[in-house]
C-alpha positions in Angstrom: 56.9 8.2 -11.7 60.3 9.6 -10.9 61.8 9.5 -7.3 64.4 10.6 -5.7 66.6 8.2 -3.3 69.8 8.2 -1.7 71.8 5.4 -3.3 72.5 4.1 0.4 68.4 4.0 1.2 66.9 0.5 1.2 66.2 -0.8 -1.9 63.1 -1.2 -3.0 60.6 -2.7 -6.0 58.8 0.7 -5.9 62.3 2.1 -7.1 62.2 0.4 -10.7 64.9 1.4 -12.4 67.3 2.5 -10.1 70.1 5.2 -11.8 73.2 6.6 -10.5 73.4 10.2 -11.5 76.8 10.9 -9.5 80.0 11.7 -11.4 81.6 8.9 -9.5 81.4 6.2 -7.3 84.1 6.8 -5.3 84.8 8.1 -1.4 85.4 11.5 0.0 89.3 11.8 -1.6 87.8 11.1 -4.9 89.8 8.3 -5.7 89.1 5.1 -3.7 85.8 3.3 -5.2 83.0 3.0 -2.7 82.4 -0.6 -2.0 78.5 -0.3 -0.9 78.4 1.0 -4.9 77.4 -2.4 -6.8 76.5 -2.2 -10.0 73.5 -4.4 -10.9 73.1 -4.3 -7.2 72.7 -0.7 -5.6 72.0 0.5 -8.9 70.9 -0.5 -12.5 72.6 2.5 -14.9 75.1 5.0 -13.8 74.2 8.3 -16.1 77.4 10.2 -15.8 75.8 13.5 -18.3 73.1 13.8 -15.3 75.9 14.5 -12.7 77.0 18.0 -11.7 80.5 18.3 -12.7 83.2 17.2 -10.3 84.3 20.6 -9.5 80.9 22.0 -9.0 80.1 19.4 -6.1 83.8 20.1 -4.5 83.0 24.2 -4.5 79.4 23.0 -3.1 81.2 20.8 -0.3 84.0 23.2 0.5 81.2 25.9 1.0 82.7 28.1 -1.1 79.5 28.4 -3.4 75.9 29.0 -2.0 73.0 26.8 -3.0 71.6 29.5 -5.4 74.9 29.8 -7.4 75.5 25.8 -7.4 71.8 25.5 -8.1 72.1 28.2 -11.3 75.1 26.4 -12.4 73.9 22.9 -12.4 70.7 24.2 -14.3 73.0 25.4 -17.0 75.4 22.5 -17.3 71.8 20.8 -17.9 70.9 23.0 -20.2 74.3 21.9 -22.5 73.7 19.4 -25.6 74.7 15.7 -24.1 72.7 16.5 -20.6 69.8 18.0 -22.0 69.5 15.2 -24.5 70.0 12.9 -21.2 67.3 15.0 -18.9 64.8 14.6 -22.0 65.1 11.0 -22.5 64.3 10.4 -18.6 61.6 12.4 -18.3 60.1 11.0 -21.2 61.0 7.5 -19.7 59.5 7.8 -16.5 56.1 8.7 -17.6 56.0 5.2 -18.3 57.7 3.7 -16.0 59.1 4.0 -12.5 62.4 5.3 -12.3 65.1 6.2 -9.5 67.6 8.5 -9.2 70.0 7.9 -6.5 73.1 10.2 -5.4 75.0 9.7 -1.8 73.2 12.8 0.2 70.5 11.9 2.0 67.0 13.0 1.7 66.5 16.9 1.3 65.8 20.2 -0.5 69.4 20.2 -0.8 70.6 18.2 -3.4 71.2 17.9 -7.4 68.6 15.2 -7.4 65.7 17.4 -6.2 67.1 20.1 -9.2 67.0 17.1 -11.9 63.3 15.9 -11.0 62.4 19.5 -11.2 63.4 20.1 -14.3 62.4 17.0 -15.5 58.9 18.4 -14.4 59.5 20.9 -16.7 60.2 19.2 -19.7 57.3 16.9 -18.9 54.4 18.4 -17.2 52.6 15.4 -16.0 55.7 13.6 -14.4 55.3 12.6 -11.2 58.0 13.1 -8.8 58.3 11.6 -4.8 61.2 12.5 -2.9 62.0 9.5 -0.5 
């Protein structure tokens, strides 16, 4: 099973492994770590090639790219060596065990997390994914 969680919802044993796929844990200016990001607490592994890139999520917040475009884009930094590598191993992985990814936005249609479990999907068929 692969979910789909902000990394501020309530933790939970139906999460298993919980994994960070954010570029960074820090606040809005980029900079100052988050201090309600634990690791080993609000999360298990942080999975930096599962991100978008930084400046893809800053065009995304500054609206200056549309969900379509940001949603095309992310698909193809996916689609690079290191990431694809990363998407296959967690697909493959969570068809045997439960698995988490978390990301600051809250629950929705609109968000990278949603784009990774679908093309996870993809890759593996018989995955199955619950958006909480």
């Amino acid at each position: 099973m692969l979910r789909t969680k902000s990394i501020f919802d309530e933790i939970s044993k139906e999460d298993g492994l919980r994994i960070s796929v954010m570029s960074r844990h820090t606040l809005n200016d980029g900079v100052t770590p988050d201090s309600r990001i634990v690791p080993n607490v609000t999360y298990d592994l942080h999975v930096v090639e599962l991100a978008p890139p930084a400046a893809l999520v800053g065009l995304w917040y500054k609206n200056k790219i549309n969900w379509e475009n940001f949603t095309r884009t992310y698909l193809d930094f996916l689609n690079k060596p290191e990431p694809a590598r990363a998407v296959r191993e967690l697909a493959e992985i969570a068809l045997r065990r439960d698995i988490t990814v978390l990301c600051v936005e809250p629950p929705g249609e609109r968000c990278h997390r949603v784009i990774l479990a679908q093309r996870c999907k993809e890759i593996q068929p018989a995955l199955e994914i619950r958006h909480v």
